[in-house]
C-alpha positions as CSV (number, residue, x, y, z in Angstrom):
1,X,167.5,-60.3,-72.2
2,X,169.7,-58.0,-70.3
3,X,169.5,-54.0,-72.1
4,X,172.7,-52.2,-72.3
5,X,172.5,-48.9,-73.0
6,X,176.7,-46.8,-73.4
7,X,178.0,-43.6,-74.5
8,X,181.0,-42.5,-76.0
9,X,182.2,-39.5,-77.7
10,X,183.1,-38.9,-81.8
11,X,185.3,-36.7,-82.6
12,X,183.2,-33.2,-84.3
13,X,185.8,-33.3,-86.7
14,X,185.0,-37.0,-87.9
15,X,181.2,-37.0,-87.8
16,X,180.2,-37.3,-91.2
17,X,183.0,-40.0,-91.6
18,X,181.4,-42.1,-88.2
19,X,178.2,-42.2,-89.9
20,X,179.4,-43.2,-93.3
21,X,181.1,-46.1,-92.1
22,X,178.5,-47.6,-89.8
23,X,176.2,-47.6,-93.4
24,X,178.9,-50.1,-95.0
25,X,179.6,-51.9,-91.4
26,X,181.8,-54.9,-92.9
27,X,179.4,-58.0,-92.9
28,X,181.6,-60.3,-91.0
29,X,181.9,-57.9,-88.1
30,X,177.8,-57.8,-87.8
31,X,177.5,-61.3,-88.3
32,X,180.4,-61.7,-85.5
33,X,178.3,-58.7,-83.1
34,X,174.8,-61.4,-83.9
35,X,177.4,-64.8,-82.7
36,X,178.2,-63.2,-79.6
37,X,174.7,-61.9,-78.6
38,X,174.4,-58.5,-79.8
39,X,170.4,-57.9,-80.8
40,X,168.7,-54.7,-81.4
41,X,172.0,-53.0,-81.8
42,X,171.6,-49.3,-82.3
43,X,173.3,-45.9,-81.9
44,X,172.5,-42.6,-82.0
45,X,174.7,-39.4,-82.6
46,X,174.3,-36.1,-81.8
47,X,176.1,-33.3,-83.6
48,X,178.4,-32.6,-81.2
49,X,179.7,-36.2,-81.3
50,X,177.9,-37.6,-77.5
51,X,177.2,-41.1,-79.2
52,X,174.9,-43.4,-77.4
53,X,174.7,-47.2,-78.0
54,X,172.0,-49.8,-76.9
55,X,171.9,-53.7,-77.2
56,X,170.2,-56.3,-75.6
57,X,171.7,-59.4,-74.7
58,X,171.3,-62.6,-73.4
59,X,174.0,-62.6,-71.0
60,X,175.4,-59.8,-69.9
61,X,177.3,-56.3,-70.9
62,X,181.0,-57.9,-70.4
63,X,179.7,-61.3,-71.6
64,X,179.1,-59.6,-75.0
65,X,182.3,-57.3,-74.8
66,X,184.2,-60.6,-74.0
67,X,182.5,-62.3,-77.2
68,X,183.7,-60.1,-79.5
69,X,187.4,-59.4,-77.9
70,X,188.0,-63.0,-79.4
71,X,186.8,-62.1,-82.8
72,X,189.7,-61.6,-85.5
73,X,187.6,-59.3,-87.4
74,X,186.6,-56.8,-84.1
75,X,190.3,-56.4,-83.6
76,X,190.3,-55.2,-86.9
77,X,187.5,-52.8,-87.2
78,X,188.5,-51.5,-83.8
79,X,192.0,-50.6,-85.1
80,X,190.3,-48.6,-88.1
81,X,187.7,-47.0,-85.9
82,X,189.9,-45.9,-82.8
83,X,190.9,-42.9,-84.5
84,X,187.4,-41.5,-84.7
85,X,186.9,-40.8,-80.8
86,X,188.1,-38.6,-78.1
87,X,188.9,-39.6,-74.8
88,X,190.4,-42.9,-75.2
89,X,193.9,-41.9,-75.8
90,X,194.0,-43.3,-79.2
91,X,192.5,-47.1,-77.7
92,X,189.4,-48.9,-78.9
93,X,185.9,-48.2,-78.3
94,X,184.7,-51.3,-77.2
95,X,187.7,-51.1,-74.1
96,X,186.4,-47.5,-73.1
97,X,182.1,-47.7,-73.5
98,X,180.5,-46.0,-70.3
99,X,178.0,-48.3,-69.5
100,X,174.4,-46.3,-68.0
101,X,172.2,-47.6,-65.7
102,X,169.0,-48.1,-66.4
103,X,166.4,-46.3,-64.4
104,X,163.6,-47.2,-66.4
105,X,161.9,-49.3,-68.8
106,X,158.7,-49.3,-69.9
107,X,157.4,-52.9,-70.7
C-alpha cells in the first residue's frame, strides 16, 4: 500500500460548515472513494483552516485521483464542496491537493 498524505486550505470562514458535512459524507461518494482504492481515509483540520488528508492505496496517489475523476457522484460533491477552500480559484479540491512526501514511517 502506497501512504498519501495532502494538504489543502478551508476557508476560516466555512470551518464549522467543512466539518459538518464530512459527518453526513453522502454514502455513494464513500462507497465510490472504497471502489477506487481509498482506505484509511482521514483528515484533520486545524482552526485556521490548514487541512491535512491521508490515504493509503494500492496503486498510487494519481491512480486514486484518476479513479474517482470518473465517478458521477465525485463530480458532484466536488461542485458542492469547491466553495469551501482558498486558493483554488473557485476549482475542486481533488484537482488542487499538495501531495507531501513522506520522510518517515514508523512500521
Amino acid at each position: 500500500m502506497k501512504r498519501v498524505g495532502f494538504v489543502l486550505k478551508v476557508r476560516a470562514d466555512r470551518l464549522e460548515e467543512y466539518r459538518a458535512r464530512h459527518r453526513a459524507v453522502w454514502p455513494e461518494m464513500l462507497e465510490a472513494l472504497r471502489r477506487n482504492g481509498w482506505h484509511n481515509y482521514s483528515l484533520f483540520l486545524r482552526d485556521d483552516g490548514l487541512l491535512f488528508g491521508y490515504f493509503e492505496t494500492p496503486e498510487s496517489f494519481q491512480a486514486a485521483l484518476d479513479g474517482m475523476a470518473r465517478e458521477e457522484v465525485n463530480a458532484r460533491w466536488q461542485d458542492a464542496m469547491a466553495p469551501f477552500f482558498e486558493g483554488l480559484g473557485g476549482g475542486h479540491a481533488d484537482e488542487g491537493m499538495l501531495e507531501l512526501e513522506q520522510v518517515f514511517h514508523l512500521d
